[in-house]
MITI-154439 format. One line per field, with one value per residue (C-alpha): residue in one letter; x, y, z; residue number from 0; chain. Coordinates in steps of 0.02 Angstrom, whole numbers, always signed. Layout:
BEGIN
aa <- (A,...)
x <- (X,...)
y <- (Y,...)
z <- (Z,...)
i <- (NUM,...)
ch <- (A,...)
***
This chain:
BEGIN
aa <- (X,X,X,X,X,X,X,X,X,X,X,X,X,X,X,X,X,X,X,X,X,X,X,X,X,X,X,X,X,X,X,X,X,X,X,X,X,X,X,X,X,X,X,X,X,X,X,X,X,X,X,X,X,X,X,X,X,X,X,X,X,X,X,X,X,X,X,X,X,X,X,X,X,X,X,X,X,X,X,X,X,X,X,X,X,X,X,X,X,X,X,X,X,X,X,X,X,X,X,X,X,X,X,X,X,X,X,X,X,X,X,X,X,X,X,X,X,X,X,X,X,X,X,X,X,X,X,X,X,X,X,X,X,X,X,X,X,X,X,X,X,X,X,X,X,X,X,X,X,X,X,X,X,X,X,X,X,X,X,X,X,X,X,X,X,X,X,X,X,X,X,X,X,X,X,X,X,X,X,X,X,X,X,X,X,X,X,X,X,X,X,X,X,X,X,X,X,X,X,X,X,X,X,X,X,X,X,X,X,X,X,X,X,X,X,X,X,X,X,X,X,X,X,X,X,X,X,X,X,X,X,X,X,X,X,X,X,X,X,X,X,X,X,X,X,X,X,X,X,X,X,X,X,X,X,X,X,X,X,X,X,X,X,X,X,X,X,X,X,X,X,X,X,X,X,X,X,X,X,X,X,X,X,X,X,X,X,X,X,X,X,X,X,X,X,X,X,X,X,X,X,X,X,X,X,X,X,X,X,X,X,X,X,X,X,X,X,X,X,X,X,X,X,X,X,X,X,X,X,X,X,X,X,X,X,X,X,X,X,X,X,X,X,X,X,X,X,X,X,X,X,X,X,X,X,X,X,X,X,X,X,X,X,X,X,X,X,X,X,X,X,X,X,X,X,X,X,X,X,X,X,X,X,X,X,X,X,X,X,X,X,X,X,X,X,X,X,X,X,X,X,X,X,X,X,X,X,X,X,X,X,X,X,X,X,X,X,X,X,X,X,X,X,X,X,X,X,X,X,X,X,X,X,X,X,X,X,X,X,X,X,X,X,X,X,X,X,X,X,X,X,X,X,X,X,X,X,X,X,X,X,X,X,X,X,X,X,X,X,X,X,X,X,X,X,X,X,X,X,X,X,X,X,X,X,X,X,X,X,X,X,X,X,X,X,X,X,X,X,X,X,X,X,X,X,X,X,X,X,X,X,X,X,X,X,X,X,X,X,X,X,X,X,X,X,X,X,X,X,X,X,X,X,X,X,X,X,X,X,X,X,X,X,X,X,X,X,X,X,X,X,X,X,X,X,X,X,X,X,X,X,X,X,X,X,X)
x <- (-605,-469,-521,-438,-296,-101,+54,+105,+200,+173,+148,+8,-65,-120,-182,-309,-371,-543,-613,-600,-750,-688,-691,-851,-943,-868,-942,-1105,-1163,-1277,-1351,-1251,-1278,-1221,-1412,-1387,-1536,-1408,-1240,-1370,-1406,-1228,-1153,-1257,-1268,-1079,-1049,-1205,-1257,-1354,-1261,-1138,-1233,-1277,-1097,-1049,-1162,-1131,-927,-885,-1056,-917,-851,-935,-945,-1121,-1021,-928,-795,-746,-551,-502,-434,-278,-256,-288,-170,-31,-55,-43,+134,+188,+162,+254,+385,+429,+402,+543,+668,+621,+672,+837,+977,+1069,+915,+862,+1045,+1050,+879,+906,+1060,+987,+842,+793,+881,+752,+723,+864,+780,+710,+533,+518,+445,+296,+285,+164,-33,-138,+6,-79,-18,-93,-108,-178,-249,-325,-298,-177,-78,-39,+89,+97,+103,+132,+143,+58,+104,-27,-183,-361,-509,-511,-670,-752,-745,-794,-943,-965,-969,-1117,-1208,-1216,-1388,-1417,-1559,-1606,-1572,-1463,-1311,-1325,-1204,-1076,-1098,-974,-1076,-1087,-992,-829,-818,-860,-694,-607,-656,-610,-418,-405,-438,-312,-181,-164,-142,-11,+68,+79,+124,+258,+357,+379,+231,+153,+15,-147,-140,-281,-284,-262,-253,-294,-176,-189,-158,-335,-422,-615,-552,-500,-587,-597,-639,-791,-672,-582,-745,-760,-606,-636,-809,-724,-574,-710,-824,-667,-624,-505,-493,-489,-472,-463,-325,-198,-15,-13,-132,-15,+106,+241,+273,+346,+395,+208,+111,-36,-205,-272,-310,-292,-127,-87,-28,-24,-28,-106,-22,-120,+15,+81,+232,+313,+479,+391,+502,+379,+356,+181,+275,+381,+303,+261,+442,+490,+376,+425,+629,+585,+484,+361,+233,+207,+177,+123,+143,+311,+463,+541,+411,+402,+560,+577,+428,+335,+476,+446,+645,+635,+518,+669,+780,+643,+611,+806,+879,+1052,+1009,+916,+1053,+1170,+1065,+1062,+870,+819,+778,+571,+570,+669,+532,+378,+447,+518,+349,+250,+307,+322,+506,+545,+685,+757,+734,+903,+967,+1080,+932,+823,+819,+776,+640,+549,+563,+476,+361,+210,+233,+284,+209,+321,+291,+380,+494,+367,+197,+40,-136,-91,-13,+108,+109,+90,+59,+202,+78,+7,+175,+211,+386,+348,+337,+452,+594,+525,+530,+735,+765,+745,+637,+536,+530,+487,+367,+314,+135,+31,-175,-299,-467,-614,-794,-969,-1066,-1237,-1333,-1416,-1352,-1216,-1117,-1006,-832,-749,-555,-514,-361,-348,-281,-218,-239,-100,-11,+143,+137,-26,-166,-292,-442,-446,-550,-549,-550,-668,-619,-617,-453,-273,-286,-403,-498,-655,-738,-820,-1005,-1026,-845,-758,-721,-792,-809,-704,-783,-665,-692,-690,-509,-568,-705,-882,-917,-975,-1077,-1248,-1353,-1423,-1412,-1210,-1207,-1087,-1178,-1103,-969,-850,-695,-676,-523,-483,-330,-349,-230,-262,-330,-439,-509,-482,-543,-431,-474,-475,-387,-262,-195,-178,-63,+26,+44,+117,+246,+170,+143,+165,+59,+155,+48,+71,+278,+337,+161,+81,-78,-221,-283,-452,-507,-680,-764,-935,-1083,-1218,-1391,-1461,-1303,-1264,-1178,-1281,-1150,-977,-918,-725,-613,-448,-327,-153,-22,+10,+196,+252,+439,+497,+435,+282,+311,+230,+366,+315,+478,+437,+258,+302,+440,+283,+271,+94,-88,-169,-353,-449,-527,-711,-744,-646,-762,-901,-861,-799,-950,-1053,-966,-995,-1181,-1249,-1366,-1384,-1278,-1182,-1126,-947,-868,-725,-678,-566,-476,-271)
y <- (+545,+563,+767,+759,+643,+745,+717,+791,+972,+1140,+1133,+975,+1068,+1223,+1124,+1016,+1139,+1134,+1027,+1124,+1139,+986,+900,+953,+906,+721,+684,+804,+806,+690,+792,+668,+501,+357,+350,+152,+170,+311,+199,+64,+194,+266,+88,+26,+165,+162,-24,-59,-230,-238,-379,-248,-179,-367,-409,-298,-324,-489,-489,-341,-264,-143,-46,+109,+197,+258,+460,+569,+641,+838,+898,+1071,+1164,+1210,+1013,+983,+1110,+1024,+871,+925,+1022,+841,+776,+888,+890,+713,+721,+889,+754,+590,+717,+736,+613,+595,+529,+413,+352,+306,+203,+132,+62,-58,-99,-242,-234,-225,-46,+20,-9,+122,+127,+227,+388,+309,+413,+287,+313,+324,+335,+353,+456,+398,+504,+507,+686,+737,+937,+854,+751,+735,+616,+520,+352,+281,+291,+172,+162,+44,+119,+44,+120,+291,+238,+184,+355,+412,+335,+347,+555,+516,+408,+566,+612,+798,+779,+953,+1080,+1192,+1059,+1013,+1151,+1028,+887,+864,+892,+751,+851,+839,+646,+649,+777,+653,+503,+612,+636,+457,+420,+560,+492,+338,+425,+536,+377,+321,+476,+498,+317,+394,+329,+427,+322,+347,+213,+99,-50,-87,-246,-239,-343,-444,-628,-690,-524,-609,-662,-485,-397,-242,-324,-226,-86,-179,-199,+0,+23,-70,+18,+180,+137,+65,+227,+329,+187,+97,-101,-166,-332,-398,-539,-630,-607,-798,-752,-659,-712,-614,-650,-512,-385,-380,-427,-524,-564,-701,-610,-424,-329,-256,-71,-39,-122,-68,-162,-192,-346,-341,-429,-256,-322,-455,-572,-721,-847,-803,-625,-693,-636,-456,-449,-511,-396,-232,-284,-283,-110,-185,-127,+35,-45,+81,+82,+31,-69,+100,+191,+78,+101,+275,+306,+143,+60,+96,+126,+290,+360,+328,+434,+575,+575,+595,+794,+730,+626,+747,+890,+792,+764,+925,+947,+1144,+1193,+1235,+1077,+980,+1073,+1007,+829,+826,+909,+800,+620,+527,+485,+311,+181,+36,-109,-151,-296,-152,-42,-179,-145,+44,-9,-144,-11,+120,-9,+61,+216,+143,+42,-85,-146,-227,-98,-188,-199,-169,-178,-185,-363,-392,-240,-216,-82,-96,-103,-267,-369,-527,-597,-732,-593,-462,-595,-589,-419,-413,-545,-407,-309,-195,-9,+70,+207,+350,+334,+454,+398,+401,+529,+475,+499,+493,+380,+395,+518,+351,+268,+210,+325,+230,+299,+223,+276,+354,+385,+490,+441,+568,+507,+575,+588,+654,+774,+816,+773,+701,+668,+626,+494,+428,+254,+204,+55,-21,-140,-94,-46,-21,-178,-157,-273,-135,-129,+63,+72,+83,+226,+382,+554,+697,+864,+1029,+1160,+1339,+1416,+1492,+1481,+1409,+1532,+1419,+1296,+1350,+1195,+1235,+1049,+1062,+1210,+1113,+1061,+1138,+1016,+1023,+904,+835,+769,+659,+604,+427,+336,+198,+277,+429,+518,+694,+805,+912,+1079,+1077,+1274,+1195,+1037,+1155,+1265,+1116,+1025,+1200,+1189,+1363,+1319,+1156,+1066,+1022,+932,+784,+795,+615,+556,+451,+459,+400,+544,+511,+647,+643,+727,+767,+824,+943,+945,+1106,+1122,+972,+811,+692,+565,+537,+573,+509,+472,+451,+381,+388,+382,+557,+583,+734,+748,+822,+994,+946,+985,+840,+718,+645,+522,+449,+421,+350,+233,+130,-18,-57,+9,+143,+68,+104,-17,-48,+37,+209,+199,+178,+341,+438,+405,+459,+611,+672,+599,+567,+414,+432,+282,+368,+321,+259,+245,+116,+77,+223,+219,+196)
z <- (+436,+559,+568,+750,+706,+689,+750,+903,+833,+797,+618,+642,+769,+685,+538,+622,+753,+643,+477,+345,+222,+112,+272,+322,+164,+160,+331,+295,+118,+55,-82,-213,-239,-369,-487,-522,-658,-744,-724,-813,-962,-961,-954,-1084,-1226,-1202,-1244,-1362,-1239,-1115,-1041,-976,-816,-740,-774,-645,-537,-535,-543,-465,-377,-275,-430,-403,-235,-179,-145,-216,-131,-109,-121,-102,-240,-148,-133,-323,-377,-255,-336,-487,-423,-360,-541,-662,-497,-530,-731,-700,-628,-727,-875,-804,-891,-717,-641,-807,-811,-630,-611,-798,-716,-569,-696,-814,-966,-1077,-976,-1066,-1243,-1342,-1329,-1480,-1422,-1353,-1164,-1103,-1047,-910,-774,-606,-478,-296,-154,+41,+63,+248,+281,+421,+303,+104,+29,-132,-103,-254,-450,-570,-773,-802,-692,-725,-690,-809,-946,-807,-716,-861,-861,-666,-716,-818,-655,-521,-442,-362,-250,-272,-430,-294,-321,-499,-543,-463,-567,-699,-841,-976,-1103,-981,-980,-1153,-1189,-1079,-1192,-1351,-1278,-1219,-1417,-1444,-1322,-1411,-1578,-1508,-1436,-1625,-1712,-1568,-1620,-1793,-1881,-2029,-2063,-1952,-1833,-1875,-1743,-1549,-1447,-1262,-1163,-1006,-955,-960,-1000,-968,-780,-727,-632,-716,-907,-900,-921,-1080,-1165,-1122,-1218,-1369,-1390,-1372,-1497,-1615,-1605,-1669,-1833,-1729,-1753,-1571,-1498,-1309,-1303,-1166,-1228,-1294,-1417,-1553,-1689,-1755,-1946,-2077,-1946,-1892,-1742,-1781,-1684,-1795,-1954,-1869,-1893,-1711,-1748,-1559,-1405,-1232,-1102,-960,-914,-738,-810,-813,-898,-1029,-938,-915,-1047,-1105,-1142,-1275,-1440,-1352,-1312,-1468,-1555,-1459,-1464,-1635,-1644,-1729,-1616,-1511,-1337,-1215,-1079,-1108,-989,-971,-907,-757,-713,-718,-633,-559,-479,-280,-267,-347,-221,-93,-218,-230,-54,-12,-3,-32,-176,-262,-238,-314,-483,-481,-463,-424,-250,-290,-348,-219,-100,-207,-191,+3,+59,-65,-42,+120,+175,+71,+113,+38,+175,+203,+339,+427,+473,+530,+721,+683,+564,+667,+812,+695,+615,+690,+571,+423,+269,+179,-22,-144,-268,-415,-318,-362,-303,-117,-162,-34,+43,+246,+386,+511,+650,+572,+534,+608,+627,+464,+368,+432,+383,+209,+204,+271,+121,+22,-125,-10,+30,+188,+176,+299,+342,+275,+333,+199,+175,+240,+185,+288,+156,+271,+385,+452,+628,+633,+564,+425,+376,+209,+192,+14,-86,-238,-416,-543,-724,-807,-963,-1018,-874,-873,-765,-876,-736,-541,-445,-273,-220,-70,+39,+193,+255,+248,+39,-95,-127,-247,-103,+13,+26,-43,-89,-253,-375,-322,-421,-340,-351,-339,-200,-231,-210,-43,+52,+33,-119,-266,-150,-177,-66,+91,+120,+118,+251,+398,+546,+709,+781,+934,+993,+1165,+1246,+1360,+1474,+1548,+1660,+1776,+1908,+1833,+1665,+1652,+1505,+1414,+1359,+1143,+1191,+1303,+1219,+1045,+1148,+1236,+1050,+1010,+1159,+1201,+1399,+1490,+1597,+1779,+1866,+1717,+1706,+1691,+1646,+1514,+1466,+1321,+1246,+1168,+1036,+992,+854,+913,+793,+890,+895,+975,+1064,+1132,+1077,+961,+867,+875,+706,+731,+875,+875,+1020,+1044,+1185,+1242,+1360,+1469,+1502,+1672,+1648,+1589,+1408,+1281,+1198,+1040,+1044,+1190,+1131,+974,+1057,+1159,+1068,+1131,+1053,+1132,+1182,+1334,+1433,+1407,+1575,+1533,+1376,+1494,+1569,+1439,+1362,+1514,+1520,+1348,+1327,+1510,+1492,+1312,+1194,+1073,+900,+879,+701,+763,+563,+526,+692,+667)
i <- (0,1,2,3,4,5,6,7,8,9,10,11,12,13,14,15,16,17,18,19,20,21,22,23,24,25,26,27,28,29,30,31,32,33,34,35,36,37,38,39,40,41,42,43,44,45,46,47,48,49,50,51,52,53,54,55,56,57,58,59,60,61,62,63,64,65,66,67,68,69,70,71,72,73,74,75,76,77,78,79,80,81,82,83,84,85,86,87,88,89,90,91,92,93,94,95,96,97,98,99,100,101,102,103,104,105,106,107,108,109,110,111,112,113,114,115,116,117,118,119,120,121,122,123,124,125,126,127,128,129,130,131,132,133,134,135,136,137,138,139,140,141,142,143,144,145,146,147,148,149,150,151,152,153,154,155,156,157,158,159,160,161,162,163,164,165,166,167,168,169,170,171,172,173,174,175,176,177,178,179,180,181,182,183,184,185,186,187,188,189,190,191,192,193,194,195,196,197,198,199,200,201,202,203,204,205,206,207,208,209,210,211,212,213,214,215,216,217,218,219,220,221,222,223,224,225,226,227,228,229,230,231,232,233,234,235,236,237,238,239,240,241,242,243,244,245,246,247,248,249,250,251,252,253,254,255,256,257,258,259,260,261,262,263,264,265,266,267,268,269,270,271,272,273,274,275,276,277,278,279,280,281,282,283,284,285,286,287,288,289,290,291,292,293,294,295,296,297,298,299,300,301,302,303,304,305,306,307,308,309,310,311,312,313,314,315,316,317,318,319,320,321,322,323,324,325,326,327,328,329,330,331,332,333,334,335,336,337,338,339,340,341,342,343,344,345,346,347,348,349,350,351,352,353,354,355,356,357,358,359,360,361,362,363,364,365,366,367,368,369,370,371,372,373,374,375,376,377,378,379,380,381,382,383,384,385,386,387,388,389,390,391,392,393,394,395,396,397,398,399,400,401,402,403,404,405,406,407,408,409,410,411,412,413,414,415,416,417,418,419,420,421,422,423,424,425,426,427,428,429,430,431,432,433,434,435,436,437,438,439,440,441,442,443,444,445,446,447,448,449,450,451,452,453,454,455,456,457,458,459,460,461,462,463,464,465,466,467,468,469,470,471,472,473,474,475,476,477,478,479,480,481,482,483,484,485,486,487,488,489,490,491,492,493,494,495,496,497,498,499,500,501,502,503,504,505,506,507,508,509,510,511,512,513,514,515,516,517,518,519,520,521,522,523,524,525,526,527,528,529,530,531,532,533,534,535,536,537,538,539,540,541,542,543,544,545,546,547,548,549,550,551,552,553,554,555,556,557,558,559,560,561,562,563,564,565)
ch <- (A,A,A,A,A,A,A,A,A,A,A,A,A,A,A,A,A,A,A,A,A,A,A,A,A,A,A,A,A,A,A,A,A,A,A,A,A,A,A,A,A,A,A,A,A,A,A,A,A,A,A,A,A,A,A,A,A,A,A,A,A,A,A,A,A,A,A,A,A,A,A,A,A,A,A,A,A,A,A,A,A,A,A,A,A,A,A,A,A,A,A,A,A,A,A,A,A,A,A,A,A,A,A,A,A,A,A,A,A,A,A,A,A,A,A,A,A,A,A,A,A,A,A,A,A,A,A,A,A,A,A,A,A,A,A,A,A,A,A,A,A,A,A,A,A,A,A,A,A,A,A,A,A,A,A,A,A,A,A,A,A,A,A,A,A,A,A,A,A,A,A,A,A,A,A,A,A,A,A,A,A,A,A,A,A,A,A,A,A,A,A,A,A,A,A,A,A,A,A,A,A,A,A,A,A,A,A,A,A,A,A,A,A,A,A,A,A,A,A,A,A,A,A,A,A,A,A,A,A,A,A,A,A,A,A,A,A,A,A,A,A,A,A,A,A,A,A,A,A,A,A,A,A,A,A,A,A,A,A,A,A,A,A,A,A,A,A,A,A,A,A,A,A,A,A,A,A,A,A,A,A,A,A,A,A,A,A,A,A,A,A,A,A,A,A,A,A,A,A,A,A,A,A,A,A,A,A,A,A,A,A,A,A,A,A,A,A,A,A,A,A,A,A,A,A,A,A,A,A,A,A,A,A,A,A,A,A,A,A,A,A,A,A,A,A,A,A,A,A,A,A,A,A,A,A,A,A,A,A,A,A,A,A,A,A,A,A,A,A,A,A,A,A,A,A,A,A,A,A,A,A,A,A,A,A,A,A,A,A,A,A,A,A,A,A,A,A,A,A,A,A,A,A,A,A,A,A,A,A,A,A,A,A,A,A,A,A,A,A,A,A,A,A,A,A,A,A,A,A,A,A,A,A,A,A,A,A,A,A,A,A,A,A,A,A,A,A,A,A,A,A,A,A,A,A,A,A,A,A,A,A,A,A,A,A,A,A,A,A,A,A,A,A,A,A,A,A,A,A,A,A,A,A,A,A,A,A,A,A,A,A,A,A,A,A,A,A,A,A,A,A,A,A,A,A,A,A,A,A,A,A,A,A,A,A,A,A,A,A,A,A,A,A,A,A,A,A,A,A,A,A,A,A,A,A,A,A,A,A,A,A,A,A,A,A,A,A,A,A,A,A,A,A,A,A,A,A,A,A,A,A,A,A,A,A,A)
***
């Protein structure tokens, strides 16, 4: 869960000095589980066939994660701040003028009123770190939280008061229907909107149909014509869009063709040029909000002083979204050296494609990254969630998606993974129902099963020639630059951090470890820069695990979660 994991300063250092309770509960309680027999019943009554359930089992059997995942109230509400933030400056005409500028023409045409739905606001989320990572105007996945709501098992009647109650994901269902409508009504229609195609190339190969035929049910429920098509299958004759003998009021682009500007586009583009369709989302939403450029521009003080944004605001965004820079042939020396703490993507990627941790790049495709299109982003690590109380401890990684519209946040789910991004490929992974904390405290948590087991961190120095533990007390205040620590001055050392779970007292598992190079200066005072300037990993040698190990357990083996090390 990287609990122990900060960087090296005063501010990182009094945040992680314990897990919090959000913490605690994703590596401790097991009292809620996916009920597959309940996804079955959910998945079925929802699409009337009972086809739907073995479909994705047998497509995508990693859809749904096995846990939910707890998030803080504080954490939820500064997501939520990061949101209307952005939607504050995307508002602003100096900001729309200057990223219409570098974008696609067809950007610059008027969508019609349509905002666009189900934009997805992404975000990594550890009580050490929080960052949006990226924004989404086409984001998958929301019916079938829905339905994932409806699939949670307590395993005793202490916890059910934590579920999400049917009644919310059907609410959630009713303003998805409403959404649309609005989306209609907003393009200056009179008329109730009466049909919907769902659009992607090749709908029945994606991986997420199930969720299309989700949709359709839904829009079908509410009197809404609704068809499933690729963008080849339409005609445009009259001023109309046609599927076959359907007239398309409204079009739900799930296209990663975010301009229309491949051939198979041509009647959508045609037909939206045109306005007539609503097509939502909508070119300009991805630009003013998708495109991985901007998050350069709302990461940048200057830049965002100069449009003239508010100083709350520019606070929301500069605390909220990791430092983002164009890749630019210039600054490639300083970005190669910095690699190790940075994650690169395309300005118009999606789904992880073509997107790379620093630490992982070879020289292939660090050249296709200087030839241009790709971002630099701060690292910011992911949540992580306990998924079993069986050896060996298993740690899946988990981001956090806000379903939003027009400002609002509509739902939020986590995504559980294994790998460098979200894959849908993760035994156990998938997406995961988050559950809110109380605003304070453990008040509102009612299940003696969730009461945090009794933990401890241990710390270790090692060197060539010896391993030395590290008072938890005394590394805090040297992290702090509160005392130094003379005998190490103009050393370098692994520190190993483990996260130890206790068992009458003394150590039973290693819940996480974390290890990273650790540098005194001439007085003995710690020196992140020269830490983060050794361009080599930070792994002891099988013998200094040998004998950390021995210290910490004596003869006993412990448990090692090695996945979620960075």
């Amino acid at each position: 869960m990287n609990i122990s994991q900060f960087p090296l300063t005063s501010a990182g250092a009094a945040k992680s000095l314990a897990p919090t309770t959000m913490e605690v509960l994703n590596s401790e309680c097991f009292c809620i589980s996916l009920d597959t027999s309940a996804l079955r019943q959910a998945l079925e009554s929802e699409i009337g066939d009972p086809g739907l359930f073995e479909l994705i089992q047998r497509r995508c059997p990693n859809l749904f994660a096995t846990r939910p995942v707890f998030l803080s109230h504080e954490h939820m509400h500064r997501m939520a701040q990061v949101v209307q933030a952005i939607e504050f400056v995307v508002a602003l005409p100096a900001y729309r003028d200057l990223v219409l500028a570098a974008a696609p023409a067809i950007a610059r045409h008027d969508p019609g009123g349509a905002k666009g739905v189900f934009f997805g606001y992404d975000f990594h989320v550890t009580e050490g770190g929080f960052g949006l990572i990226e924004i989404n105007t086409n984001a998958g996945g929301a019916m079938l939280n829905a339905v994932l709501a409806r699939a949670q098992r307590a395993c005793c009647a202490a916890v059910e008061g934590v579920l999400r109650a049917a009644a919310a994901a059907d609410a959630f269902e009713a303003g998805i229907v409403a959404m649309f409508r609005n989306e209609w009504s907003l393009s200056g229609h009179v008329r109730p909107l009466r049909s919907i195609a769902i659009v992607d190339e090749n709908p029945e190969q994606q991986y997420l149909y199930p969720e299309f035929l989700l949709f359709q049910r839904l829009f079908r429920r509410h009197g809404l014509q609704a068809v499933i098509a690729g963008p080849t299958e339409f005609s445009l004759r009259g001023g109309v869009l046609w599927h076959g003998e359907v007239a398309i009021d409204l079009v739900y682009n799930r296209l990663t063709d975010f301009s229309l500007a491949e051939p198979a586009s041509a009647t959508l583009r045609e037909a939206y040029l045109a306005h007539a369709i609503v097509l939502t989302p909508h070119p300009q939403a991805h630009a003013l909000y998708a495109d991985k450029r901007n998050l350069a521009l709302l990461s940048d003080a200057t830049r965002l002083q100069a449009l003239g944004v508010p100083q709350a605001t520019q606070e929301v965004l500069l605390t909220g979204i990791p430092h983002t820079e164009v890749v630019e042939a210039q600054h490639a020396s300083r970005l190669w050296r910095e690699r190790r703490h940075l994650f690169f993507k395309p300005f118009a990627g999606f789904g992880g494609r073509a997107a790379y941790r620093g630490d992982k790049l070879t020289q292939r495709v660090w050249q296709e990254i200087l030839a241009g299109g790709y971002v630099a982003q701060e690292l910011v690590a992911p949540g992580g969630r306990v998924i079993s109380n069986e050896e060996p401890v298993q740690v899946l990684k988990f981001d956090l998606r806000d379903y939003t519209y027009d400002g609002q946040v509509q739902w939020v789910a986590a995504r559980l993974y294994q790998g460098q991004t979200t894959n849908f490929r993760t035994p156990s992974g998938g997406f995961s129902p988050v559950y809110e904390g109380p605003a304070e405290g453990l008040a509102g948590w009612p299940s003696k099963a969730c009461t945090p087991a009794p933990h401890e961190s241990r710390l270790f120095l090692l060197d060539q020639n010896d391993i030395r533990p590290l008072a938890h007390e005394r590394y805090v205040a040297l992290a702090r630059c509160e005392v130094v620590a003379a005998e190490f001055a103009n050393h370098r050392f692994i520190l190993v951090d483990w996260y130890l779970r206790l068992a009458c007292g003394h150590p039973d598992a290693v819940m996480n470890e974390t290890c990273s190079w650790l540098v005194f200066d001439a007085q003995g005072a710690i020196d992140p820069r020269a830490a983060h300037a050794i361009d080599a990993p930070a792994v002891p040698t099988e013998a200094q695990w040998t004998l950390v190990r021995a210290l910490v357990f004596g003869n006993s083996r412990a448990t090692i979660n090695t996945e979620n090390t960075l």
